[in-house]
N, C-alpha and C positions, 0 to 999 in steps of 0.2 A: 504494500500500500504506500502510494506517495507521501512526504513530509507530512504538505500541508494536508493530505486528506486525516491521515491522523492526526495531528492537532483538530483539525474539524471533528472527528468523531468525537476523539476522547477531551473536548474542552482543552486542548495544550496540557490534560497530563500524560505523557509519554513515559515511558518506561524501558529501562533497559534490562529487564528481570528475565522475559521471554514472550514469548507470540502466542502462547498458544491458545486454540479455535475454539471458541465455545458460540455452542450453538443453539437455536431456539428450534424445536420441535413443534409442532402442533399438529394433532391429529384429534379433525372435530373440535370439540370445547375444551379437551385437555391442552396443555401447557408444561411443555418439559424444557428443562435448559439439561443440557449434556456439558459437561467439564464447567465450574464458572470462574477458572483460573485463578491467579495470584491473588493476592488480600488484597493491594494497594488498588484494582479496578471495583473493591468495593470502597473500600477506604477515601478515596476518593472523590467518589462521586460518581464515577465515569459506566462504573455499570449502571447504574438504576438511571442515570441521561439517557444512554441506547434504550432500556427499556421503554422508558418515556416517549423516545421516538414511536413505538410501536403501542404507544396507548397503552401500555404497562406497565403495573407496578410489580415490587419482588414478590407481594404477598397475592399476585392473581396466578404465579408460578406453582402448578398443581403436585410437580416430582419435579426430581434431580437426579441424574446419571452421571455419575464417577469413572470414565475409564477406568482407572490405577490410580495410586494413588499420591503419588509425586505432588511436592507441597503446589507447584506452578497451573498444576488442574483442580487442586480440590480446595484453597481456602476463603474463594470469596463462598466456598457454601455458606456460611454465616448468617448470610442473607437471606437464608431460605432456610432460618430453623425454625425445627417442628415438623418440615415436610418432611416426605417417603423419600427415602436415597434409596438407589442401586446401586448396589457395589457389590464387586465377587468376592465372595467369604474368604479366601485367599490374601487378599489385600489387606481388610481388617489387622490380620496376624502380621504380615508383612511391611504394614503403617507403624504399628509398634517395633520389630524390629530395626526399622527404617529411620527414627526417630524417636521418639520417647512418648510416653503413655498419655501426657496434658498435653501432646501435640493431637494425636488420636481422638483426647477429648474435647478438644477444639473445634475440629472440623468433621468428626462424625458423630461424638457422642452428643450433641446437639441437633442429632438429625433422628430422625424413624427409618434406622438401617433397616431394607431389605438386602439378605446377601442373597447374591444370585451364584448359581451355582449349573456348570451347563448349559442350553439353551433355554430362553425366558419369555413367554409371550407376554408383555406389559399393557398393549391395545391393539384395538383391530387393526392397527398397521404397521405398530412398532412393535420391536423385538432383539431381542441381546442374544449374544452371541461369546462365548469364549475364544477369544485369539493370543493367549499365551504366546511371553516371548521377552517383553520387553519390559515385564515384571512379571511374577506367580501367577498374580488373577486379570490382566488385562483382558476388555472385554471391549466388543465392537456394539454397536447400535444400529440395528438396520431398520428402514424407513420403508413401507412401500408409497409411492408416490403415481398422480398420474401420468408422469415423464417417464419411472421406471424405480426402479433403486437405488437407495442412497445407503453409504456406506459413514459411516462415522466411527472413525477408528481410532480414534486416541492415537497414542505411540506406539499402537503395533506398525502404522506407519508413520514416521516423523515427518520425512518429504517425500514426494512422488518418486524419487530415485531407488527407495525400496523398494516399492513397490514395483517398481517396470524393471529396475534389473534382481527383485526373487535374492537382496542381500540383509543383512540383518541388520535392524537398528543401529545406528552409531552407537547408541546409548543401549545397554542389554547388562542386566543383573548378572551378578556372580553366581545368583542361587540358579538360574535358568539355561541351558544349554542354546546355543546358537542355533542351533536343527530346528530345535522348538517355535523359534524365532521366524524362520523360513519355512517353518511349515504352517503357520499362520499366513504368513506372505500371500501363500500358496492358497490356502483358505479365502480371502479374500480377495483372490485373481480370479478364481473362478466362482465367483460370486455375478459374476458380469454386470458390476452395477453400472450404473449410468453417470454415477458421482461419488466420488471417496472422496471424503474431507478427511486430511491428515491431522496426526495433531498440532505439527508447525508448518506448514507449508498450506499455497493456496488452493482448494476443491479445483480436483479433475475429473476429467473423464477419461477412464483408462484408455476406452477402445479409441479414442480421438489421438494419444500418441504409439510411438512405435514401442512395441515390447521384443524382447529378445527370443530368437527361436530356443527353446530346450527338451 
């Protein structure tokens, strides 16, 4: 995104902490936000403006979807306690080993954890998905849409480069085997969505660039 468009969104508060996508769902009358990144975009201000933009406030926000749980996706949840979280039971353990137990209860023990565990039907068009790899419980968010499918993948893919050359996250846990990683890739290659939103990089559409024969 250009300078000035971010200063436009986010009122001139920019950030050097990280990028990553959080995204608004709706399906029907529900209201999901998937990851809602670092603190300081609630801190802020600058999340509940976009909301704004969109005729919303944190508290018309129905759920919350957790990829993983990496401080830079989960701690504007804050914003949204009391509501239903998803997050794979995996994570939970792995948030505490990751960090410390008042970080945990920070950003989830303020929420109504569901852990998701396997595949998860959440509404008639949304649905999670496990793509281990790039922590224990990474988990995907699939959308069906009338364009087709959208993929919401947290940091099983970070930029579209995973994704099209089938390599593993820059970033990949100690606890987790790299195979693991690429067989998620793999997972969501043949998913043939219409749209993957990574979790740092801009929404593509796979079959729009070229992927590698294998």
């Amino acid at each position: 995104m250009p300078q000035e468009t971010v200063n436009t969104v986010y009122g001139g508060n920019v950030f050097s902490l990280g990028s990553t996508n959080t995204v608004l769902i709706r399906d029907g009358d529900l209201k999901i936000v998937h990851d809602p990144s670092i603190l300081q975009l609630g801190r802020y201000g600058s999340f509940t403006k976009r909301l704004g933009e969109l005729d919303l406030k944190p508290e018309d926000i129905d759920m919350v979807i957790n990829s993983h749980c990496h401080y830079d996706h989960i701690e504007s949840n804050y914003l949204f306690r009391g509501k239903p979280l998803y997050v794979h039971e995996k994570e939970v353990e792995y948030c505490n080993r990751l960090y410390w137990p008042e970080f945990t209860d920070a950003f989830f023990g303020i929420m109504d954890v569901k852990k998701v565990r396997g595949e998860m039907k959440i509404s008639d068009n949304v649905r999670i998905i496990e793509t281990t790899g790039h922590t224990p419980g990474s988990i995907t968010t699939l959308v069906d849409t009338d364009e087709g499918l959208v993929a919401v993948v947290g940091d099983a893919v970070i930029v579209k480069e995973d994704l099209l050359g089938l390599q593993a996250p820059s970033v990949v846990t100690t606890n987790v085997q790299e195979a693991d990683a690429i067989a998620s890739l793999r997972k969501i290659r043949d998913l043939n969505a219409v749209t993957v939103i990574p979790g740092h990089d801009a929404p593509f559409c796979p079959q729009d660039l070229k992927q590698p024969t294998l």
